[in-house]
C-alpha positions as CSV (number, residue, x, y, z in Angstrom):
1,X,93.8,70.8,102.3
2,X,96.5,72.3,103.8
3,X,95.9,73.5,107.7
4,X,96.4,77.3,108.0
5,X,97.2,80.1,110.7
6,X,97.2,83.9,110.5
7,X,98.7,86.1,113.0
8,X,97.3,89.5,112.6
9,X,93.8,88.9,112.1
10,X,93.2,92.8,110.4
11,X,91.9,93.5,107.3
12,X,94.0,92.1,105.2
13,X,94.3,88.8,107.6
14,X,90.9,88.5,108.0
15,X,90.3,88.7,103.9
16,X,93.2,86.4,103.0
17,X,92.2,83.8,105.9
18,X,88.3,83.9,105.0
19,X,89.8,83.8,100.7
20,X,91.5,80.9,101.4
21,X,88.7,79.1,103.2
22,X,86.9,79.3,100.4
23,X,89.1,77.3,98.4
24,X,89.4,74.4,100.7
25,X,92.4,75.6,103.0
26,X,91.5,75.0,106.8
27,X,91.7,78.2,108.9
28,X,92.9,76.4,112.2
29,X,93.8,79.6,114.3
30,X,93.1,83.5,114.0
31,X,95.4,85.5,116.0
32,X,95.0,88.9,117.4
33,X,96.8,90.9,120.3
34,X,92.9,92.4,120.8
35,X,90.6,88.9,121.6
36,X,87.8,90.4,120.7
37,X,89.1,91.3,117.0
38,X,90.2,87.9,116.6
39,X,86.9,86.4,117.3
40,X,85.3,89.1,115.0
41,X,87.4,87.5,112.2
42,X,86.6,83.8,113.4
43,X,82.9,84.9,112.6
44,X,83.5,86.4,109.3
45,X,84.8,83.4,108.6
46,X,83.1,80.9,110.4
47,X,86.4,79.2,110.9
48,X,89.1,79.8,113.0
49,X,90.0,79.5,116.7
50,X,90.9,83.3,117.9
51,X,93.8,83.9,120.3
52,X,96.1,86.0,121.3
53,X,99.0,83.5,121.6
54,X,100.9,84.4,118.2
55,X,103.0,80.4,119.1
56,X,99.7,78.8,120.0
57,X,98.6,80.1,116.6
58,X,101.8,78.6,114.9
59,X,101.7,75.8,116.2
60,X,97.8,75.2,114.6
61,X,98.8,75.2,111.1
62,X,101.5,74.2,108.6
63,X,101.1,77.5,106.6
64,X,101.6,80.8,108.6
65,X,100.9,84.1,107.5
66,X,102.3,86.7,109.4
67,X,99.8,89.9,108.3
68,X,101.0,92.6,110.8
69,X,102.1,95.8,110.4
70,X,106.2,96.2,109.5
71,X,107.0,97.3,112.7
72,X,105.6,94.2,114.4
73,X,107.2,91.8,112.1
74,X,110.5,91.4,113.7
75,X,109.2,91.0,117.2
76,X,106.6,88.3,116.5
77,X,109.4,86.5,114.4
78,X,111.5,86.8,117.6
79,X,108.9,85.6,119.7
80,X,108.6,82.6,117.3
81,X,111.9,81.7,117.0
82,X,112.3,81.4,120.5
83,X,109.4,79.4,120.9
84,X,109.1,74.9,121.1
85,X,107.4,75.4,117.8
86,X,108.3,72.0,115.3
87,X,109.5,75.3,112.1
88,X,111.3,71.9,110.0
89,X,107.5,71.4,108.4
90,X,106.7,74.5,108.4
91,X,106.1,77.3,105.9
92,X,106.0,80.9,106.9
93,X,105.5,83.7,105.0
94,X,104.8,87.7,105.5
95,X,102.8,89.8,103.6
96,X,104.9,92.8,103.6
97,X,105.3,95.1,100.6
98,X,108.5,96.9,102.0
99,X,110.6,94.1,104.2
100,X,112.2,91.1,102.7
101,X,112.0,87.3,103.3
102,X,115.5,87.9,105.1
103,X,113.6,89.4,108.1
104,X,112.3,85.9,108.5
105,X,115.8,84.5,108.8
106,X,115.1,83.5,112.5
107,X,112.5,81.0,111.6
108,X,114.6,79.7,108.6
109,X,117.4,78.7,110.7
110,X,115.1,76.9,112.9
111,X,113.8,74.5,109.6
112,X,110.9,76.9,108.1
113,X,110.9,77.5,104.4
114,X,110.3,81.4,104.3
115,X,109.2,84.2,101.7
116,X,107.2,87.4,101.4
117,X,104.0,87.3,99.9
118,X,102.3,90.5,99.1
119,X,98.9,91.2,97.3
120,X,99.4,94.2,95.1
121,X,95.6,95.2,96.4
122,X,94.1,97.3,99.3
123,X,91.8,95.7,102.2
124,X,89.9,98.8,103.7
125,X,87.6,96.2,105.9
126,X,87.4,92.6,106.9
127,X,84.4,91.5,105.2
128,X,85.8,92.0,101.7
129,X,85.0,89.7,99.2
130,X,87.2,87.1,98.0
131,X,86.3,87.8,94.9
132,X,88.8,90.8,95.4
133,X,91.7,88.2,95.2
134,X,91.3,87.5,91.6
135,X,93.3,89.2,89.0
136,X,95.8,90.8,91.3
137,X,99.3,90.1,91.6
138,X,101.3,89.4,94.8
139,X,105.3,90.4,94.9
140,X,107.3,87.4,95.8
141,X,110.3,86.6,97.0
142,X,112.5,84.1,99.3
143,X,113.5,80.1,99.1
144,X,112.3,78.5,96.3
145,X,110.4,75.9,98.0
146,X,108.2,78.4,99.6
147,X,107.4,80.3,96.5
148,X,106.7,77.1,94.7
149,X,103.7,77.3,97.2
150,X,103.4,80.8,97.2
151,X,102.9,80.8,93.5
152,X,100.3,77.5,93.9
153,X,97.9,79.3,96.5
154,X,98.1,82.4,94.3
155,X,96.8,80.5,91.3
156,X,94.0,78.8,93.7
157,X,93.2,82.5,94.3
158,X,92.9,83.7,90.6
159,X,95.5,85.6,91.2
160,X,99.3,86.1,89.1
161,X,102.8,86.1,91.0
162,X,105.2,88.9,90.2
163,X,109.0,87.4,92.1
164,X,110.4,90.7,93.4
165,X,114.7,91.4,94.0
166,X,115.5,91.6,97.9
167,X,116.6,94.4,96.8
168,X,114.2,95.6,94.9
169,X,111.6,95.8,97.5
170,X,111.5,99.4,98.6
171,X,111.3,100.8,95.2
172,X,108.5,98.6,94.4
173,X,106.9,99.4,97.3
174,X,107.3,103.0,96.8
175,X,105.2,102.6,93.6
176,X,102.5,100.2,94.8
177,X,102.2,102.9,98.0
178,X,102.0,105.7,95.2
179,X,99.4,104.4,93.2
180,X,97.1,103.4,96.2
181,X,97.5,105.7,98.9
182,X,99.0,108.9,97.1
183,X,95.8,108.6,94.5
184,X,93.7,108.6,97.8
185,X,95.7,112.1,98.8
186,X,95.2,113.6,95.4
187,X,91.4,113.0,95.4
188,X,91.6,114.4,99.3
189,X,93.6,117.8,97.2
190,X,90.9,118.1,94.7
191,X,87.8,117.6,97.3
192,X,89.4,120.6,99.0
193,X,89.8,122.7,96.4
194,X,85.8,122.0,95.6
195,X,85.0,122.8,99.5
196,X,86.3,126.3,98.2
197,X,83.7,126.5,95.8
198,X,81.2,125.5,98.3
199,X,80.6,121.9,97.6
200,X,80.5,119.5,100.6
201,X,82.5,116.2,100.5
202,X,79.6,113.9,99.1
203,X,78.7,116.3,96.8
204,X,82.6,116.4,95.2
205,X,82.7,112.9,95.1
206,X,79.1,112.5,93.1
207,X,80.8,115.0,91.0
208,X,84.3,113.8,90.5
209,X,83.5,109.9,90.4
210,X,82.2,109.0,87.2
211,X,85.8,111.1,86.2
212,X,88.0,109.4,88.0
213,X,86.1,105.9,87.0
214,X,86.5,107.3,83.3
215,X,90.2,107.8,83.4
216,X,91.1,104.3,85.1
217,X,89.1,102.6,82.2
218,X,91.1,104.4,79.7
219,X,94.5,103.8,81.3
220,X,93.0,100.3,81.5
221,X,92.3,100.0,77.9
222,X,94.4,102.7,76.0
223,X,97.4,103.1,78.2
224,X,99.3,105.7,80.0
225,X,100.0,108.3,77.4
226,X,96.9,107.9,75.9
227,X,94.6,108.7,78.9
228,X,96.1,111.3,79.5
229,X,94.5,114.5,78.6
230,X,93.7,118.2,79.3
231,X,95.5,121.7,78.9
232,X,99.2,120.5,79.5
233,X,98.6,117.6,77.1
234,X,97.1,120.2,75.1
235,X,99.9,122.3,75.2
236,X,97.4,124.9,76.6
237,X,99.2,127.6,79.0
238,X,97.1,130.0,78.8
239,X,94.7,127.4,80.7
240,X,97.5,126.8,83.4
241,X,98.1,129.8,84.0
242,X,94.8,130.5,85.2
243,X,94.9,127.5,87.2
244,X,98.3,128.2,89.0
245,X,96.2,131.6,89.4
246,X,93.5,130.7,91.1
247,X,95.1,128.0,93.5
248,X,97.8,130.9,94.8
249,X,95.6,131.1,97.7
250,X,96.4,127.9,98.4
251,X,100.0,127.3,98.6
252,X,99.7,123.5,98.8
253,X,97.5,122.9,96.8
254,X,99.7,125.2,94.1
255,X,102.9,123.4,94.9
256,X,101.3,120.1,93.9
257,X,99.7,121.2,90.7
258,X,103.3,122.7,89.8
259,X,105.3,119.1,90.8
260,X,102.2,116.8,88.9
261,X,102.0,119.4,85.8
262,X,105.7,118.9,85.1
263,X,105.5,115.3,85.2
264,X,102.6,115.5,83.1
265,X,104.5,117.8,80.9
266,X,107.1,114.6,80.7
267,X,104.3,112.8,79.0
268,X,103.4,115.2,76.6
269,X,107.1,115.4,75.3
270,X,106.6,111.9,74.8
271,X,103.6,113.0,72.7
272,X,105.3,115.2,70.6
273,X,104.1,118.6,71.9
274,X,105.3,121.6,69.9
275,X,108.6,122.7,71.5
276,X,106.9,126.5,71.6
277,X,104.3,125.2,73.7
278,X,106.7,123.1,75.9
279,X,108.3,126.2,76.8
280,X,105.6,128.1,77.7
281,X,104.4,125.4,80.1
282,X,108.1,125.1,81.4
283,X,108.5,128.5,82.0
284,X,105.2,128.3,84.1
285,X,105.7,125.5,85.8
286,X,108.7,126.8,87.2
287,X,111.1,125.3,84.3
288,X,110.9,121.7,85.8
């Protein structure tokens, strides 16, 4: 199989590199700008020579992944541009959500067939299991001859390729980031608002779990609109207006059960809700 580097041997680098072992590829270098992360990840992986040399790391494989944070992205390219690295055999590809292929445009000119590659997934540790890979779908997009590969180690993943606009990206990532990290925020709301009723975090999340896992298996199976339930769906004001009552005390808390409630209010229009009881919730929700 195919010999393969990763520069920015984190979570994600770590779980891609020690995925991709698994189906044959041969992790040739693990690169790190701390040594002693990369040769953490060389022996999650059992695989892997870890450096800190980003161009002694391309130089090791004919794929590259470039798994660093946006930020870093541009520098490392620079730094491998400028470098006695053979790119003409070369494929390179980032795993931003955000940035384009185009930031790769210094390697490209220099031979490499370049594209972004990013799982639609979250890697909160190194040891996750590959098994995590399958199912997902990655956002693609840059020269054709690099997605052609893209879309083959995807499918040696188990996973399903999704080509993204240039354009496009931000938006996309705006919703990815949304329903990841923002669903991570809005659990973080609603264990505070529980810590006011004198349950400690483990206990709100014993409590809350088995909802939340409830409500993603209905959006899995039903749908959208049709997981969606509770007073607003309802058309219930009375209900929310004991809510917005009771959070007043705590102003943020308020302000995002006001911003969420009229969204929600969005889907029960959808639903048909009688226009008396839209009203009622618009005029409480601050006519949004």
């Amino acid at each position: 199989m195919i010999d393969v580097s990763v520069i920015g041997a984190g979570n994600l680098g770590t779980s891609l590199a020690n995925a991709l072992s698994k189906k044959g590829y041969k992790i040739k270098a693990l690169a790190s700008q701390n040594f002693s992360s990369a040769r953490k990840s060389s022996k999650i992986i059992g695989k892997g020579k870890p450096l800190t040399d980003n161009v002694q790391a391309a130089k090791e494989g004919k794929i590259v992944f470039l798994c660093l944070p946006d930020e870093e992205i541009t520098k490392v390219t620079k730094e491998l541009a400028n470098s006695d690295v053979r790119w003409s055999t070369k494929f390179v590809f980032h795993c931003s959500g955000l940035l384009s292929a185009e930031i790769l445009k210094p390697l490209k000119e220099r031979g490499a067939c370049t594209a972004s590659m990013h799982p639609i997934q979250s890697f909160s540790k190194k040891e996750t299991n590959p098994a995590q890979f399958g199912g997902i779908y990655w956002g693609l997009e840059g020269d054709k001859k690099a997605l052609f590969l893209a879309r083959k180690i995807i499918h040696q993943l188990g996973g399903h390729s999704l080509i993204i606009r240039q354009e496009d990206k931000p938006l996309y990532h705006a919703a990815c980031s949304m329903a990841s990290n923002f669903f991570v925020v809005l659990l973080n709301v609603a264990f505070s608002i529980l810590r006011h009723i004198g349950l400690k975090e483990e206990q709100a999340l014993e409590y809350i779990l088995p909802l939340v896992e409830g409500t993603l298996h209905n959006v899995k199976e039903f749908g959208i609109e049709a997981s969606l339930t509770g007073p607003i769906m309802r058309g219930d004001h009375k209900s929310v207006e004991k809510h917005l009552k009771a959070l007043q005390t705590l102003p943020l808390c308020h302000e995002l059960y006001v911003n969420l409630g009229a969204q929600a209010l969005e889907i029960a229009k959808r639903k048909k809700l009688p226009s008396q009881k839209i009203k009622a919730l618009e005029h409480m929700l601050g006519g949004k």
